[in-house]
C-alpha positions as CSV (number, residue, x, y, z in Angstrom):
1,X,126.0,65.0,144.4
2,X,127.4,68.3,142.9
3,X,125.6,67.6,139.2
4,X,122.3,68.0,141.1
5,X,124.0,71.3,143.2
6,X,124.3,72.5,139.4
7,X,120.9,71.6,138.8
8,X,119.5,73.9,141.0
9,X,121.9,76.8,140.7
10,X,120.7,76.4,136.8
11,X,117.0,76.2,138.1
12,X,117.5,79.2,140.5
13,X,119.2,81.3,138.0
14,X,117.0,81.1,135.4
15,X,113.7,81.4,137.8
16,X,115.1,84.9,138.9
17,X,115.9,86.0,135.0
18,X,112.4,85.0,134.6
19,X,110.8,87.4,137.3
20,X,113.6,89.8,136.9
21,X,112.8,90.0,132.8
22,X,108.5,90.2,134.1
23,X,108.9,93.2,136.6
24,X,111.2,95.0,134.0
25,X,108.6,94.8,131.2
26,X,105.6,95.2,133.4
27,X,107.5,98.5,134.4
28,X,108.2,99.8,131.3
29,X,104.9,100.4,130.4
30,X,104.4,97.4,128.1
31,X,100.9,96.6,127.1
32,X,99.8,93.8,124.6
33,X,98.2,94.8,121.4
34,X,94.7,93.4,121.9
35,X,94.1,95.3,125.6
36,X,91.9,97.9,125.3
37,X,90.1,100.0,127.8
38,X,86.2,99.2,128.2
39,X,86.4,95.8,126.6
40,X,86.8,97.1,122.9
41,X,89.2,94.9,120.6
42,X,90.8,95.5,117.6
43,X,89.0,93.0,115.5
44,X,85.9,95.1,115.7
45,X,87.5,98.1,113.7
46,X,89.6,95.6,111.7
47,X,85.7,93.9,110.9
48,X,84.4,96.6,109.0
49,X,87.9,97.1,107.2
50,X,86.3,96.3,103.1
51,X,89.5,94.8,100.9
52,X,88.9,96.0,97.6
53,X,89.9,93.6,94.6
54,X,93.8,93.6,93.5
55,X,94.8,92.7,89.9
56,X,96.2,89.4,88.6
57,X,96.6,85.8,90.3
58,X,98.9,87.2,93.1
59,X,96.5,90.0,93.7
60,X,94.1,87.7,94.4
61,X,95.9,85.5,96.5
62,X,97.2,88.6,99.1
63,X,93.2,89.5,98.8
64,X,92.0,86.2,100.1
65,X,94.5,86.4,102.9
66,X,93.6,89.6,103.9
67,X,89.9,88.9,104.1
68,X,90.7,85.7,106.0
69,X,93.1,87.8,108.5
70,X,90.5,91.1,108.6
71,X,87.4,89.7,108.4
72,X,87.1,86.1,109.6
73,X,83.4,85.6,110.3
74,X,82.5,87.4,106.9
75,X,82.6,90.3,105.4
76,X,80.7,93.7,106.9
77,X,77.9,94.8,105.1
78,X,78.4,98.4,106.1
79,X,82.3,99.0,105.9
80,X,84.1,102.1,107.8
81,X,87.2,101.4,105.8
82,X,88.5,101.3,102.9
83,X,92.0,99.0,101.9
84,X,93.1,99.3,98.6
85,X,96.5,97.4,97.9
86,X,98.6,98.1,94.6
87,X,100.9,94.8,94.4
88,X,104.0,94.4,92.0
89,X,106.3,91.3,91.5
90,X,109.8,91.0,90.5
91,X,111.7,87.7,89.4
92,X,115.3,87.8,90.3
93,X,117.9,84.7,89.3
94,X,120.2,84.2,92.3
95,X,122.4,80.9,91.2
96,X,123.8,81.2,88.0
97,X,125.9,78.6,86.5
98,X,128.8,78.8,84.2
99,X,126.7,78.4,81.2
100,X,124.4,81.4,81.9
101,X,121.4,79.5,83.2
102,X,119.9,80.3,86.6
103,X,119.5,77.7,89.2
104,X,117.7,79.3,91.5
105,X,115.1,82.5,91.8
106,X,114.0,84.9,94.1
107,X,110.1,86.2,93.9
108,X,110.9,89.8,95.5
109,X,107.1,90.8,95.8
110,X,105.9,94.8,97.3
111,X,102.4,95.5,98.4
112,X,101.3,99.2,98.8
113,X,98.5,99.9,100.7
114,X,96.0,102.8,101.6
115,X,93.0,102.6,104.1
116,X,90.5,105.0,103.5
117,X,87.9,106.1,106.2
118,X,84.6,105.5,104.0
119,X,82.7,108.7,105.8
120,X,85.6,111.3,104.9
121,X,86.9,109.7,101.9
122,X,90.5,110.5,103.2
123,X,93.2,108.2,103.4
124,X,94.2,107.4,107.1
125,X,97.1,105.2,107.0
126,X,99.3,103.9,104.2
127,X,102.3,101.8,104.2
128,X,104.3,99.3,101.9
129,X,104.7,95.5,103.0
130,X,107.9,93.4,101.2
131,X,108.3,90.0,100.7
132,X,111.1,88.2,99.3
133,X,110.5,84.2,98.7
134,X,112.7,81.7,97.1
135,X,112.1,78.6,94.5
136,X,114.6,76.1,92.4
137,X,114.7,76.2,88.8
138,X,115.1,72.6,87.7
139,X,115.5,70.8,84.2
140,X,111.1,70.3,84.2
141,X,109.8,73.1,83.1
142,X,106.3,71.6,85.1
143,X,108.3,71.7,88.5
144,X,109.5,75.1,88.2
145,X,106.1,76.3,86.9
146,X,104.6,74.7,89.8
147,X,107.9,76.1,92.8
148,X,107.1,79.9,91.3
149,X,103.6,79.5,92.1
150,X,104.0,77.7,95.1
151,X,106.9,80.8,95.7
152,X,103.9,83.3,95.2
153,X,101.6,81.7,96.9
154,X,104.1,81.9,100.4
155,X,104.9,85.9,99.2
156,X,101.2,86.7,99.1
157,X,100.6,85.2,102.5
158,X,103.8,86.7,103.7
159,X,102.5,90.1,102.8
160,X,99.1,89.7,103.9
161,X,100.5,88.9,107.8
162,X,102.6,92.0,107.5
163,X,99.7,94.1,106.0
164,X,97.4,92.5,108.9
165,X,100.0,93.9,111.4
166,X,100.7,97.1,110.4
167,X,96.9,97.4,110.5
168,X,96.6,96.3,114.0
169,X,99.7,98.5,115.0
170,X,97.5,101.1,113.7
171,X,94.6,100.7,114.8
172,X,95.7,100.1,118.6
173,X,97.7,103.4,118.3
174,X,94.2,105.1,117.1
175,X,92.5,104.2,120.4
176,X,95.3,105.0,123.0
């Protein structure tokens, strides 16, 4: 009889945490990212946001991600805005064994970005987005070929979510 006395003191408790932690963010004056007065959504700014192309493989990986993120039902044919992105890669050995060979690597890649308002030709928001992803360096040269692409492949979709974000930050900052 007392386990289900517990029960509900657990139940109770944690239903008025709940609608204790709801009034206190509904107070503070917390609004989600996609509300916007008269209807307007982010996506329609981020829509005519043109991704121009970044050099080498991982360039082109972050690219595709971005344009997939930004622009999902195709790209505008009259842009507003401009993204240019200047990516750099680093290889760092982590694990390194007695006789000087590395085990393991880190792909530490940085993504710096501009948006440019198309009309002005000024820049209107810049910002840097890092990724750091790991892979195993193993006796087959083939499996670590293919765990360091694999490793860029997860960096360049890492730093095209945090790109994506920092854009939507941005833009929903713009319209309040």
């Amino acid at each position: 009889m007392s386990y289900f006395r517990g029960q509900q003191r657990l139940f109770v408790a944690l239903f008025v945490s709940f609608a204790l932690a709801v009034f206190l963010i509904t107070g503070c004056g917390f609004r989600p990212v996609y509300d916007q007065p008269g209807g307007q959504f982010i996506q329609e700014d981020l829509a005519f946001v043109s991704v121009a192309p970044i050099a080498n493989r991982n360039g082109q990986l972050l690219r595709n991600r971005l344009l997939e993120k930004l622009t999902p039902r195709g790209v505008s044919e009259s842009p507003r805005y401009r993204l240019s992105v200047e990516l750099t890669s680093a290889t760092e050995s982590l694990l390194i064994q007695l006789d000087n060979t590395a085990t393991r690597n880190n792909l530490k890649m940085s993504a710096t970005f501009t948006l440019t308002d198309l009309s002005t030709d000024v820049i209107i928001y810049q910002g840097t987005a890092y990724s750091v992803t790991s892979y195993n360096v193993v006796g087959s040269e083939f499996a670590t070929v293919s765990a360091e692409k694999n490793a860029a492949e997860r960096a360049a979709r890492e730093s095209g979510e945090e790109i994506f974000d920092l854009l939507v930050i941005y833009f929903n900052g713009r319209k309040s």
